[in-house]
C-alpha positions in Angstrom: 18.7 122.4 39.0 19.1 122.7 42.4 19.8 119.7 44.8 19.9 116.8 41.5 23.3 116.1 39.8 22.9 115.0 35.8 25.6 112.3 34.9 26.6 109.6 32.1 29.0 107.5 30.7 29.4 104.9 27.4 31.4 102.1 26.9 32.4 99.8 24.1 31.3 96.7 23.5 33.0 93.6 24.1 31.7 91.8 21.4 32.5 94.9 19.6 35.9 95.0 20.5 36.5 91.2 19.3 34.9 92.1 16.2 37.2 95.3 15.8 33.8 97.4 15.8 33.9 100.9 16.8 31.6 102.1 19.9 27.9 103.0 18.1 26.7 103.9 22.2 27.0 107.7 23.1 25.7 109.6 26.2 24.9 113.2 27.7 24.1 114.8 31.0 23.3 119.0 31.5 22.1 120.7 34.2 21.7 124.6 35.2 19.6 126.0 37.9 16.5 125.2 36.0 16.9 122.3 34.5 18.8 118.5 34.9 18.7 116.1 31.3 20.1 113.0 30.9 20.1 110.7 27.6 21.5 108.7 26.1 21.5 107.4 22.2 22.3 103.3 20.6 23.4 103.4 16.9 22.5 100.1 15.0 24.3 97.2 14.4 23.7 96.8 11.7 26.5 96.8 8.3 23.9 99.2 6.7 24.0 101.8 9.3 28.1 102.4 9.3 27.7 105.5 11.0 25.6 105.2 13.7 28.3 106.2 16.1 27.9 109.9 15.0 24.3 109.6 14.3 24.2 108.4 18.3 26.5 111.4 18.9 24.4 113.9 17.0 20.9 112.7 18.6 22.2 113.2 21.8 23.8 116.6 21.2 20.4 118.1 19.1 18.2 116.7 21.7 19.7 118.4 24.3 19.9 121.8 22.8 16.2 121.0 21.9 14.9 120.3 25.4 17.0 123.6 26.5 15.1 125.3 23.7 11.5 124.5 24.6 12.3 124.9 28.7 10.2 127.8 28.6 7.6 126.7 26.2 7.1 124.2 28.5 7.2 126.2 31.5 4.6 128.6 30.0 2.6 125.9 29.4 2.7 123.8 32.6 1.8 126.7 34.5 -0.6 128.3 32.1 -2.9 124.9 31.3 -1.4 122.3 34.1 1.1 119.2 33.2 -1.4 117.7 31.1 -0.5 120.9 28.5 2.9 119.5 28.0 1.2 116.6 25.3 1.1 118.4 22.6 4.4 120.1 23.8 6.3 117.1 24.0 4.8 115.6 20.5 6.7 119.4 18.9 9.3 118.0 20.5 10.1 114.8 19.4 9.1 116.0 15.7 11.7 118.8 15.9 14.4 116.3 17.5 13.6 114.5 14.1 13.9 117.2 11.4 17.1 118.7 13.3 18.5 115.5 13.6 18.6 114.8 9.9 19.4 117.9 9.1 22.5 117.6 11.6 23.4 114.4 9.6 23.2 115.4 6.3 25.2 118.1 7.0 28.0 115.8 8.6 27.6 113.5 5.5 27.7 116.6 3.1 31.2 117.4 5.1 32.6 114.4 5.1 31.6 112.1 2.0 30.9 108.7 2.5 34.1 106.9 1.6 33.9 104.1 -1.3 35.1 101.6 1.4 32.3 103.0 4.2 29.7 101.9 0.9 31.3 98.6 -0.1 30.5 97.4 3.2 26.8 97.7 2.8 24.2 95.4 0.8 24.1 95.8 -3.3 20.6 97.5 -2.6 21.9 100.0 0.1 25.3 100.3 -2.2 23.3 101.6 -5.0 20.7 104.1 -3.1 23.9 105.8 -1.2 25.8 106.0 -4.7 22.9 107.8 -5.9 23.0 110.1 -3.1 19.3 109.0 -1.3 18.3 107.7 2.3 21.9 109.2 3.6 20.4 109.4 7.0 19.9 105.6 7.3 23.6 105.4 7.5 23.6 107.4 11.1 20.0 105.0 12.3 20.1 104.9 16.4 17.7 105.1 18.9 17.2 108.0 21.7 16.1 107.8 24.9 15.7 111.2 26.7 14.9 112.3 30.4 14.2 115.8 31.7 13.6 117.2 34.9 12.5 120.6 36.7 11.5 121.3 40.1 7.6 121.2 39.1 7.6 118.3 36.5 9.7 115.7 34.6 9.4 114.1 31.3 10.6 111.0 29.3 11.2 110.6 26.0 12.1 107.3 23.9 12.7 105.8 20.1 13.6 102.5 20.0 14.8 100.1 22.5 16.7 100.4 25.8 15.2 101.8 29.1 13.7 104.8 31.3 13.3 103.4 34.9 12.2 106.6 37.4 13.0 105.9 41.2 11.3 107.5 44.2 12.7 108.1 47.8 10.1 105.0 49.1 12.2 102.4 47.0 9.8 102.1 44.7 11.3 101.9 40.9 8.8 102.6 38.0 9.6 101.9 33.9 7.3 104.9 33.1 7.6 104.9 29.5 5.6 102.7 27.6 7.0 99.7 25.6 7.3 100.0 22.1 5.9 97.1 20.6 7.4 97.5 17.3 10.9 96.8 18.8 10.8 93.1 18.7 14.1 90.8 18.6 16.7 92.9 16.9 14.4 95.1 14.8 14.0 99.0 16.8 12.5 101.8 15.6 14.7 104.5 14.7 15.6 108.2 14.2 16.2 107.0 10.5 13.0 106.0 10.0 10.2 107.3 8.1 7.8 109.4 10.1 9.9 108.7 13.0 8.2 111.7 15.4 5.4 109.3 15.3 7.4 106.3 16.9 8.2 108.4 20.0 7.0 107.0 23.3 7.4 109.8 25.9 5.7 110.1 29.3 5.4 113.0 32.0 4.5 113.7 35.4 4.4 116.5 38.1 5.8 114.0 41.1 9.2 114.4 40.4 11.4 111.4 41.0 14.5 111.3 42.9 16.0 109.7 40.4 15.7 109.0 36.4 18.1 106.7 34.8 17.9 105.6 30.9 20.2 103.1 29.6 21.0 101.5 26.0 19.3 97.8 25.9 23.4 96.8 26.3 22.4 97.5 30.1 19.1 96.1 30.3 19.8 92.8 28.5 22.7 92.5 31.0 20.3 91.6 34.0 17.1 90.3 35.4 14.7 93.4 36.6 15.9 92.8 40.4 19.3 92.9 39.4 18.6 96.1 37.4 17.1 98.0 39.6 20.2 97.0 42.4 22.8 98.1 39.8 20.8 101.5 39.3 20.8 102.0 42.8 24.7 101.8 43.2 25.3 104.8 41.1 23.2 106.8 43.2 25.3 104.8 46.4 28.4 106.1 44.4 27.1 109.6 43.7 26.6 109.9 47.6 30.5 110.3 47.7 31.0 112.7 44.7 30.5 113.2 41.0 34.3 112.2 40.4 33.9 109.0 42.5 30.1 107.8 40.4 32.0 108.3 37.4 35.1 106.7 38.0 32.8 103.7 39.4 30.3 103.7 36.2 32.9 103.9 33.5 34.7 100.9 36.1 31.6 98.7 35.5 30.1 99.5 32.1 32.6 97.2 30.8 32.1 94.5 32.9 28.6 94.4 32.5 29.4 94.2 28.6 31.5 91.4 29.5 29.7 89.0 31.8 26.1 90.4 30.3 25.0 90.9 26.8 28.6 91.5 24.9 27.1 94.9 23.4 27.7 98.4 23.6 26.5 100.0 26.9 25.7 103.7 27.9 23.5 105.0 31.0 22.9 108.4 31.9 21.1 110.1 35.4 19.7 112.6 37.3 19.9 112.0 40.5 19.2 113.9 43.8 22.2 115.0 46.0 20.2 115.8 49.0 18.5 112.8 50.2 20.0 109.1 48.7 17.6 106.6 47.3 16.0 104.0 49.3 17.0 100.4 48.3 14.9 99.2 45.6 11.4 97.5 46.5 9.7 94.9 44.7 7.0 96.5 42.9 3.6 94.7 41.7 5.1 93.6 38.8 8.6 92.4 40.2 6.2 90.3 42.6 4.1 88.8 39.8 7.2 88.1 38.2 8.1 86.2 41.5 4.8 84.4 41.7 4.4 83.2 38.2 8.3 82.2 38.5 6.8 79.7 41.1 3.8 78.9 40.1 6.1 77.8 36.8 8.0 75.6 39.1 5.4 74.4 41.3 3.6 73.3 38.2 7.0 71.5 36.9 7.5 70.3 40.1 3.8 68.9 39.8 5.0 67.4 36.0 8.1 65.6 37.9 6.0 64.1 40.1 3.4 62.9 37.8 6.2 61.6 35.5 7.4 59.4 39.1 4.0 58.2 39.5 4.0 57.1 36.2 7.1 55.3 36.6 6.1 54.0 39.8 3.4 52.6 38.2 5.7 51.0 35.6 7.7 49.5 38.3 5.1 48.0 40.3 3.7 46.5 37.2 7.0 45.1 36.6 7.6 43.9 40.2 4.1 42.0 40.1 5.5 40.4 37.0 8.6 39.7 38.5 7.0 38.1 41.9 4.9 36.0 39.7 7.8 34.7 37.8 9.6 34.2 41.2 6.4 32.4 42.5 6.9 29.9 39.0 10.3 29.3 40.2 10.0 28.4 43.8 7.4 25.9 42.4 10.0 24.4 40.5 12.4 24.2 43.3 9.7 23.2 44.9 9.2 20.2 42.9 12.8 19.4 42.5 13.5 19.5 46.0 10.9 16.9 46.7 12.7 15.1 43.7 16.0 15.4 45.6 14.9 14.0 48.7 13.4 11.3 47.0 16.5 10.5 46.0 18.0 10.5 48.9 15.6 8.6 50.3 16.3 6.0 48.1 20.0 6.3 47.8 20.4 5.8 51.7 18.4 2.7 51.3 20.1 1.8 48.6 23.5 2.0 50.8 21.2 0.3 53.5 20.4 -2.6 51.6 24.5 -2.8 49.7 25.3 -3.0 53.7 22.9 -6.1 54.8 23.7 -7.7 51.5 27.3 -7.1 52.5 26.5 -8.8 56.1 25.1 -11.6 54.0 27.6 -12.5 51.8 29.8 -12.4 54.0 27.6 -14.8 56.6 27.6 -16.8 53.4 30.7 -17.1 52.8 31.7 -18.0 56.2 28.8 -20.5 56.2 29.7 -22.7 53.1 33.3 -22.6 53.9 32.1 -24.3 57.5 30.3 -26.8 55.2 32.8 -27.6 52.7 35.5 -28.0 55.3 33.0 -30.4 57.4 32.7 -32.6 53.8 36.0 -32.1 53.3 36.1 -30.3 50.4 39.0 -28.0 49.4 38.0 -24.5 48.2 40.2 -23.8 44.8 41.8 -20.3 45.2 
């Protein structure tokens, strides 16, 4: 496709690498002069599903093929009955990705039998149903998440969790496809799955983006959406200087988003435009509301706080008026004592008053009768 450059890369885990896991992530990019995919495919974690590395490999490989396959169905169509033809179009699709992609693994499992150890490490009831040859595809369960682009229209396609984000040369970044509400915690839908076609999300448009990145939920659990959306728009800063130099810088930070984000495998795939870079990313109305009800949610905590230090004011006035009252009661007392104490003292220094004049006295007396017994001539025994 001319001027837009498909790309990708997948990385292990770290958690997965502690755990001695193998990668269950796997991603593809094509591009010709009519047409630029990119997509990219999660197996489960989950002990039941010990193949979901190739079954991640195989969606992504059958998908492609697919969407190469029905280029000029589509074609036909959009020009024939408009955009809004490609529907029904899209719904063949995803019901074909299905029935080839279980096909595709039950052929791989037909050549290469599971193993009694791949089995053992399974639940008794999963144990017994692969013994007996039944469900085999559950074994290869992932999720898909597909984007493909012409010069008239693009499409999406998704099962299961992870992300489509579409960004336009304004700044403005856009999740297009609809969430699937079934995917909640860590249950996803799945290729696996019965009646899977009908779990497809997909969307489509003739305003073609500059850009359409999808990416395992390894990525997006990794970062807040303005974080996202900044990340995304590196690799199209990096593709700027050559397809060697993006993926040399991708397969540099896949792991270290693994590492300091959600521990899980990671995978991201692109199309990106070569002729004109992508703006930096805007807020868009729902990156704003995000903002506001983030500080609304503070302002009304911030509101609690200060209700809560009210309160306590409260509590602490009520305990300083109870504590002035009590100091009130005491200076009375002191009060009272003190007038007590210089009562005292009162009478103390006229107690020494009156030992003084009676000391002047006895002393006049003494000096008095000695006069008078020495005039009578009486002798004063010692």
């Amino acid at each position: 496709m001319k001027d837009y450059a498909a790309i990708n890369a997948h990385h292990i885990g770290n958690m997965h690498i502690q755990k001695n896991l193998p990668c269950e992530d796997f991603s593809m990019s094509y591009e010709d002069d009519n047409m630029a995919i990119a997509v990219i495919s999660d197996g489960h974690g989950d002990r039941n599903c010990f193949r979901s590395g190739k079954g991640a490999e195989i969606a992504c490989n059958t998908s492609v093929e697919l969407c190469k396959k029905f280029y000029e169905t589509c074609e036909s169509m959009v020009s024939e009955y408009g955009k809004d033809a490609l529907e029904n179009v899209l719904k063949g699709l995803e019901a074909e990705i299905v029935k080839n992609w279980k096909q595709n693994v039950l052929k791989d499992a037909e050549e290469n039998p599971f193993t009694d150890e791949e089995i053992e490490t399974t639940s008794e009831k999963m144990q017994e149903i692969y013994r007996t040859g039944k469900k085999i595809e559950k074994a290869y369960g992932c999720t898909l998440i597909l984007a493909f682009m012409t010069e008239k229209y693009w499409y999406g396609l998704q099962i299961g969790d992870g992300k489509c984000v579409s960004a336009y040369d304004d700044g403005v970044f856009v999740e297009p496809i609809p969430k699937d509400e079934n995917c909640v915690a860590n249950y996803s839908t799945s290729l696996c799955g019965e009646n899977a076609e009908l779990n497809f999300m997909h969307y489509y448009s003739d305003i073609v983006p500059k850009g359409v990145f999808v990416f395992s939920d390894g990525v997006e659990e990794s970062f807040d959406r303005s974080g996202l959306y900044n990340c995304l728009y590196s690799i199209d800063v990096w593709l700027e200087k050559g397809r060697d130099t993006a993926l040399e810088s991708i397969n540099d930070l896949l792991p270290k988003i693994s590492e300091g984000g959600s521990g899980d495998d990671v995978s991201i795939a692109a199309v990106l435009a070569t002729e004109k870079a992508l703006m930096p990313p805007k807020k868009t109305p729902e990156q704003v509301e995000d903002l506001v009800n983030a500080y609304a949610a503070k302002l009304e905590q911030c509101d609690e706080d200060l209700e809560n230090i009210y309160h306590e004011l409260d509590e602490l006035n009520a305990e300083l008026k109870t504590a002035k009252e009590k100091l009130s009661e005491i200076e009375e007392k002191i009060a009272l004592k003190q007038a007590d104490v210089e009562e005292y003292e009162d009478a103390q220094s006229k107690a020494y008053e009156n030992m003084e004049k009676a000391k002047k006295y006895r002393i006049s007396a003494e000096k008095f009768w000695q006069k008078k017994f020495e005039q009578l001539g009486i002798v004063k025994e010692e």
